[in-house]
N, C-alpha and C positions, 0 to 999 in steps of 0.2 A: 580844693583843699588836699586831696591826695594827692595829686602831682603835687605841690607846695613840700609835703609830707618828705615825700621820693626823691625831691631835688636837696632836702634839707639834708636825709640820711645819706644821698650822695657826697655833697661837702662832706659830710663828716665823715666818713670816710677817705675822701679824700685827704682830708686837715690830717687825717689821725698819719695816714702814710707818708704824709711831710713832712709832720712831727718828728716819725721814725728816724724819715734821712736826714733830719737837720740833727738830730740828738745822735746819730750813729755816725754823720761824715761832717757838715758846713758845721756845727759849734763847736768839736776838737780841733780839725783845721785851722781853722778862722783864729782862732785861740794860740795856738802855736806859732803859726806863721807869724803871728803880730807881736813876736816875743821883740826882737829886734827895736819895737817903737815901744814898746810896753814893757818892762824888763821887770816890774814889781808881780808879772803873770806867771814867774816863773812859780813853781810848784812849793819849792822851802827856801827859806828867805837867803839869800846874798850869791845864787847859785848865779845870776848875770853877771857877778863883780871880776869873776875870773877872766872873761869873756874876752879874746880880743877883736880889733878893730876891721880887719882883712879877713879875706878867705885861702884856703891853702890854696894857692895858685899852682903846685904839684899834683895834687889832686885833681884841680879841675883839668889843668891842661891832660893828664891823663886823661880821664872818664872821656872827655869831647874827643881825641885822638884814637881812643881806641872803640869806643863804641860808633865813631862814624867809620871805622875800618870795618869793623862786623858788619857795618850795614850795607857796603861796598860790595864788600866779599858776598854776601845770602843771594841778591840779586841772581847771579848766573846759575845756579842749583835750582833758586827758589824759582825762577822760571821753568828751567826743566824740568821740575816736579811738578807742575802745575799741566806744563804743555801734554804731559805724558800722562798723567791721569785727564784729561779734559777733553784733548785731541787727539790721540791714540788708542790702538785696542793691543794688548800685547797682555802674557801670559802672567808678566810679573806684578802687575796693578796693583792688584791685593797685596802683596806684599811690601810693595814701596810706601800703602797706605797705614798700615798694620806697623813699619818702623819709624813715621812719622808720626803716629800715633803713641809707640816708643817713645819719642825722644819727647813730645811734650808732657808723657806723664811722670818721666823721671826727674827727678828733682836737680838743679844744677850743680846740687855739692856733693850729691850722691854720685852723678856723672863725673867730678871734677877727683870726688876720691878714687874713684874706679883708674881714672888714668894714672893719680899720684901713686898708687899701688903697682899700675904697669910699671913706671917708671923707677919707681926705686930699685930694680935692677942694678947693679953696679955697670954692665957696659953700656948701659942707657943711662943713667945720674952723670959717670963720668965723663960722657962723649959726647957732642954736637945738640943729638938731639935730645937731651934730656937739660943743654942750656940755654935752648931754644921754649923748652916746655916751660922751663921755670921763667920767663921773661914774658917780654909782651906779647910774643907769639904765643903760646898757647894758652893765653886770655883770650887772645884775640880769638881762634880758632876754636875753641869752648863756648864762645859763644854766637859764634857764627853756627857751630851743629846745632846750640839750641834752639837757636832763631828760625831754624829753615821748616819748624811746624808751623808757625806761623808766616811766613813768608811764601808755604806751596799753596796756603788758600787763598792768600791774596790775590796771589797769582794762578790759580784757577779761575778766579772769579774773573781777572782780566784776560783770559782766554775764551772765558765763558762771551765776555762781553764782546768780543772782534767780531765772534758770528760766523757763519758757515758763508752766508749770503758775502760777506766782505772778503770772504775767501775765496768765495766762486769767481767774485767777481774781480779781484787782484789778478786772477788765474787767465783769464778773459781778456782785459785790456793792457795788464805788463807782461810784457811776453820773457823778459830777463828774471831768471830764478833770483840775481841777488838784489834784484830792486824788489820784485816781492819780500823778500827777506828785510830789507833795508822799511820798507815802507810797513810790514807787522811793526816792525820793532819801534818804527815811530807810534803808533799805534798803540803800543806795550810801554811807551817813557809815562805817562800819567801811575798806569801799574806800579810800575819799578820806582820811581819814586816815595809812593805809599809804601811799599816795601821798605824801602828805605827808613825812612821816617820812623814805620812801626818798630823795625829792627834796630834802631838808634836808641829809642825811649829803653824798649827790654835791655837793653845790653850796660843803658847807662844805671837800670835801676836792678840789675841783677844783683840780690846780696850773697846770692852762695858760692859764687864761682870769686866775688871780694872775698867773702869771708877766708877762705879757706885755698884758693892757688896766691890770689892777690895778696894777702896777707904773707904768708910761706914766700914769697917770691920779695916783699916787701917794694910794695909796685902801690902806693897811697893811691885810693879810688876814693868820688865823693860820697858813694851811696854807704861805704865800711866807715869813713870818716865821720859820717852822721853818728853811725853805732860808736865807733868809740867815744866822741866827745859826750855820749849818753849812759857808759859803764864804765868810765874811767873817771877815778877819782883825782881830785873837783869836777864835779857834773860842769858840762857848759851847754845848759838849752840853748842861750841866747845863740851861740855860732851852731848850734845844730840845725836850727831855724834861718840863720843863712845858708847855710850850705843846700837844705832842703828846696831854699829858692830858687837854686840854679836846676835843681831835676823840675819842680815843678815848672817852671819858665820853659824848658827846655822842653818837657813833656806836652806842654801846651802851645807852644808855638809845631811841633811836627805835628798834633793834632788837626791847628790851622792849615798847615801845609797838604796834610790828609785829605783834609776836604774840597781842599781848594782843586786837589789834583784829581777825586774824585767825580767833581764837580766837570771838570776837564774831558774827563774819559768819558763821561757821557753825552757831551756835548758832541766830543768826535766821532765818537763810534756808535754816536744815536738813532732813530728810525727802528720801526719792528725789528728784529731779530729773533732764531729760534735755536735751540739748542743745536750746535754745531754736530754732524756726524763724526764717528769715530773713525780713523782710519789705520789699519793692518800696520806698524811698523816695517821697518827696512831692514837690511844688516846693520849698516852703519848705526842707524839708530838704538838698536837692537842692544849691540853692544855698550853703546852711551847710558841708556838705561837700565840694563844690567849695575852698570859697574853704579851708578849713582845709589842703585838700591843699596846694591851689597854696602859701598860706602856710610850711607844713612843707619844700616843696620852694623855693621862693625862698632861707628864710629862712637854712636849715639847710645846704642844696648846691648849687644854681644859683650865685646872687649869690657866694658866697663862691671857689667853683673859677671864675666866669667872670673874676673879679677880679684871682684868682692867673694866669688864663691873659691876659688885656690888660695885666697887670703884668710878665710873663715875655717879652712880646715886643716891648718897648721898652727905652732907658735910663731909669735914672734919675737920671741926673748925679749919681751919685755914684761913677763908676769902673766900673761894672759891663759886664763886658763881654755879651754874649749868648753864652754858652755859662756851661758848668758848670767846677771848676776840681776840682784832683787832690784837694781835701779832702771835696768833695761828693760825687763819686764813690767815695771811701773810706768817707763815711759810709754810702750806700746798700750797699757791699758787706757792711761789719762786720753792718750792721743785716737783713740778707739771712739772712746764718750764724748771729748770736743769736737772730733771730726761727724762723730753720727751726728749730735745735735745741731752743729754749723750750717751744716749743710742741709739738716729739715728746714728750718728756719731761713737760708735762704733760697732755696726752691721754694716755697711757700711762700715768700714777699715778692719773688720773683712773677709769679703764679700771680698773685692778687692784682701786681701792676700793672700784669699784661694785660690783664680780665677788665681792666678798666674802660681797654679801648676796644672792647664788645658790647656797649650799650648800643642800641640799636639809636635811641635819639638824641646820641653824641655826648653824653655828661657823662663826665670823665674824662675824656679822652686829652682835653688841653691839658688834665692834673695830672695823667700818666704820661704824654709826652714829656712836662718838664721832670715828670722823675726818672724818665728813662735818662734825658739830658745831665742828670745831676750823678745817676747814679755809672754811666758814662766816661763824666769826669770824674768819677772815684779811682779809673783806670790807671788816670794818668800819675796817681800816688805810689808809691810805692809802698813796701809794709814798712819798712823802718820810721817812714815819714808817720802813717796813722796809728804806729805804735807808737811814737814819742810824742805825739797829739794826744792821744787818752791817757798817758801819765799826766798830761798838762792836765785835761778838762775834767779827770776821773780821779783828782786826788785831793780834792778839797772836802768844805763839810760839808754840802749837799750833795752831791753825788760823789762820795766816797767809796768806789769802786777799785780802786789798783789795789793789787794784790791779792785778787779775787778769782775765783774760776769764769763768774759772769762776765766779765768784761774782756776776760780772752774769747769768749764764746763770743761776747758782742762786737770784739773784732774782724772774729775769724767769718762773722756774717756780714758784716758792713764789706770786707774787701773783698768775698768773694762774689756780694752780691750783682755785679757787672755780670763776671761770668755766667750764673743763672740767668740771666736776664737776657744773653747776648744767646747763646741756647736754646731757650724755649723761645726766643720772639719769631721765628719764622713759623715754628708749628700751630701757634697763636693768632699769629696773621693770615694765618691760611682756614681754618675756624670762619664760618659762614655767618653770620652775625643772625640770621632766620630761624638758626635752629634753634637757639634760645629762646628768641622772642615770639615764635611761632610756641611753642610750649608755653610761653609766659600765658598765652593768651587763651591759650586753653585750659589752664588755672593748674597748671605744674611749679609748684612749691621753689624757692630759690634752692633749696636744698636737693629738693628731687632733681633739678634743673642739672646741678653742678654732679651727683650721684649717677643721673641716668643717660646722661648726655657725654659732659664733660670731661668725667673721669673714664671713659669707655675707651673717648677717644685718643686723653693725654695721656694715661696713666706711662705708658710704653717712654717715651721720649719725658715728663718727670723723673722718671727713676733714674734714664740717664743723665739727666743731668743733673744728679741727687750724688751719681756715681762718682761722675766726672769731678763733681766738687768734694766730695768726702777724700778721692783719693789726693787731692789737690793738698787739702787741708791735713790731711795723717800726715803728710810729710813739711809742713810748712814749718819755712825755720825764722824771719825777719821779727815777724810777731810774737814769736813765743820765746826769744831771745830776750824781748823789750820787758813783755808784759806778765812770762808766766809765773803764779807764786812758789811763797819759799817753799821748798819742798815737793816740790807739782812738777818737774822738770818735763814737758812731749820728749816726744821720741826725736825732734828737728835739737833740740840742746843736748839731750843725751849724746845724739851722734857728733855733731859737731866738739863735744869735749873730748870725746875718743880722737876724734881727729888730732886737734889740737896738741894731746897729750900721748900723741904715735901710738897709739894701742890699735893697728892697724889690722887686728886680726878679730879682737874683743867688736871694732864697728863692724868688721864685714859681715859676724856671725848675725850680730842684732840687726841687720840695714837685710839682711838676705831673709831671716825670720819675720821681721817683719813687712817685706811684701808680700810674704805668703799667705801672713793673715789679713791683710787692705787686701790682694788681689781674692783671697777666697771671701772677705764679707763683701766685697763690691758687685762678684759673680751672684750667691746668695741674694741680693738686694735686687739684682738687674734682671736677673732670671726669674724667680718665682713669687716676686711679691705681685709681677703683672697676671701673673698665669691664677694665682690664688685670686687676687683680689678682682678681677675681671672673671673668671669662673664662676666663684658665688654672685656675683651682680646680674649675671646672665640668669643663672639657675631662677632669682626673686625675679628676674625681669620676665622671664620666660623666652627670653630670645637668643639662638644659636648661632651665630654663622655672621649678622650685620654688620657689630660693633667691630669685629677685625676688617671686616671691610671698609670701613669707614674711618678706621684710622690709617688704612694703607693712602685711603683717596685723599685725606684731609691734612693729615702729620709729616 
């Protein structure tokens, strides 16, 4: 009868965390998408009628042309940032980590304004290279820097996977350096493809680098095409819902191709392996990864924040005064409370999901797999597409939600919930599944379980990716574009109408202010809520010295 009990309160649980994902992703989705066959789903009545029959074929031939350009171009960086933090030891490691780490947490319109400020220059606007920026080159190149954070872990991981042992032994039996060379790099096509693929999906569903160079340059993308046929009056959901089909189509077949090629790489480069040794660079090398760094950190975060910051401390006749005004300030605060709360909420769902597949006698574990899978594909949406999903499914009379603070929050947790998820699961997987149930069986409380155990060992790797997501969220601009109320403007539409409206000195003040307050409450949050709250746990616990041990060995 207790087991009976324990497997019941598992379902339930489980049902409740499907519930979550299905009311927070599959029934907005599913909703929109099917505006196209469904056209009476639209939100107020005759908003299909406008609708026409085709897709902008400008558009898409754009987005497919130049995001499979970005995804070309990341490959050779993204290898060598990969090969040089993975299989190298050299001085500048940290650093090339530390501007990669730059360039993912800056935001793409924050980066793309940073350059549009370089360039207004009159002998840069005027001359080659400032009609090269405004065209499809520096789209292209915009978004190739922003892709190469995710494209050096790719390709670390496919460094990771060659092995030392396939290295020893290339060294051994091909005596010719460039057949060794030739033969890694077959090795490395499963990689670079994933690469590929990943950097194709980003680049097609990039909205900041649309909103704001794409647009100024008047270069029709389909992921800005979505947004305007959804804030230009006559609304047209029905063609926003097609055009959305071509990113999600698109997003989901390099998915397939992902795995398939993942699939690949381990087939070839299968057999025990162990983490390859590192070895001394060269000259030659030496210099190559110098200049990549320097490159990555110019390109991606110097130039751009220095710009914003010599841009913030002057006019620019166009009224601006030097200070910040009661809107920008109101954007920094809203964006403060939606980002703190976003992101409790989804480190916390994130957290419950992983925990599922820690029972010791496997219940849960099929219900967390498929919501890892579900929550997964949440990746492959972009924000424009699940913000114009919850105007569909959130604007009726039972869940009349648009226009609301809640339902930006229950966005800003639904889309980032992947990233928590994709974060915490390896320190989750590495979690001994005995320590719990050995406790269980010594009649240690769920509570004590998850207080004495759990939290000793997570807490350090929660917060950051409590961090990683808060900072994500202060600056999010697709969804708060879509969905945020009257009046309510984040800090991602305040800046973007600065942009918009040239007041290029009024955004750099507020865009430079306000990372100082994400970067000092992210530091505050990462820093001393572990030190505090594992401190006192210790003190009650009466144990010194374990618990940091045991999150070095486990996390």
């Amino acid at each position: 009868m207790r087991r009976l009990i324990g497997a019941v309160g598992t379902c339930g649980s489980s049902a409740l965390f499907g519930a979550v994902i299905a009311v927070s992703f599959l029934y907005p989705l599913a909703r929109f998408l099917l505006l196209p066959l469904m056209p009476d789903w639209a939100p107020l009545p005759g908003l299909g009628t406008v609708s026409g029959l085709g897709l902008s074929s400008e558009a898409l031939g754009n987005t497919v042309r130049l995001s499979t350009e970005a995804g070309l171009l990341v490959i050779p960086p993204g290898l060598l940032a990969g090969f040089l933090l993975e299989r190298r030891r050299w001085r500048g490691a940290g650093l090339l980590s530390a501007a990669l780490w730059g360039v993912f947490l800056m935001p793409s319109y924050l980066l793309t304004m940073g350059w549009q400020i370089v360039m207004a220059a009159p002998f840069l606007t005027d001359g080659p290279v400032g009609r090269l920026f405004y065209g499809e080159a520096g789209i292209v190149a915009l978004l190739t820097v922003k892709g190469l954070a995710f494209s050096s872990v790719a390709a670390r991981a496919g460094w990771h996977a060659v092995g030392a042992d396939m290295d020893a032994a290339s060294r051994v039996h091909v005596p010719a350096a460039w057949r060794r060379a030739w033969l890694t790099l077959r090795l490395l096509l499963p990689v670079a493809g994933s690469m590929f693929a990943i950097q194709m999906v980003a680049a097609s569903q990039d909205f900041g680098i649309a909103a704001t160079l794409g647009a100024q340059a008047h270069i029709p993308l389909v992921i800005y095409a979505i947004y305007q046929n959804l804030s230009t009056v006559p609304l047209d959901f029905i063609q926003a819902a097609r055009l959305s089909w071509v990113l999600v189509l698109l997003a989901l077949a390099a998915l397939v191709v992902q795995a398939a090629l993942a699939r690949r790489g381990t087939t070839t480069a299968g057999g025990h392996r162990h983490r390859s040794g590192t070895l001394a660079c060269g000259g030659g090398m030496i210099v190559l990864a110098w200049c990549l760094t320097v490159g990555v950190l110019l390109a991606g975060v110097v130039v751009p924040l220095l710009a914003l910051a010599v841009q913030a401390m002057g006019d620019t006749g166009a009224g601006d005064r030097l200070s910040i005004d009661g809107d920008g300030w109101r954007g920094i605060g809203l964006s403060l409370r939606y980002a703190f709360v976003s992101a409790v909420f989804a480190v916390l769902l994130a957290a419950l999901i992983l925990g599922g597949r820690m029972r010791a006698d496997g219940s849960g574990r099929v219900v967390a797999r498929m919501l890892l899978w579900l929550t997964s594909a949440n990746m492959a949406v972009p924000g424009v597409i699940l913000g114009a999903a919850y105007v569909i499914a959130f604007n009726g009379r039972v869940l009349s939600l648009y226009g609301t603070p809640a339902l930006l929050i229950l966005a800003y947790t639904a889309s980032h919930l992947p990233i928590a998820i994709r974060f915490l699961d390896a320190p989750f997987a590495q979690l001994h599944r005995g320590l719990g149930e050995a406790a269980r069986v010594h009649g240690v409380s769920l509570a004590r379980r998850v207080e004495r155990i759990y939290v000793p060992l997570l807490l350090r790797r929660l917060t950051w990716a409590w961090g990683m997501v808060f900072v994500t969220l202060f600056f999010e601009l697709p969804l708060s574009e879509i969905l945020y109320p009257a009046g309510g403007a984040p800090l991602g539409v305040t800046l973007l109408s600065l942009d918009d409206t040239l007041h290029y000195g009024a955004e750099a003040r507020l865009a430079l202010v306000a990372m100082g307050i994400c970067l000092a409450a992210t530091a505050v949050a990462t820093i001393l809520v572990p030190r505090l709250v594992t401190g006192s746990g210790l003190e009650r616990t009466g144990g010194s010295g374990k618990a940091p041990t045991l999150e070095q060995e486990n996390v």
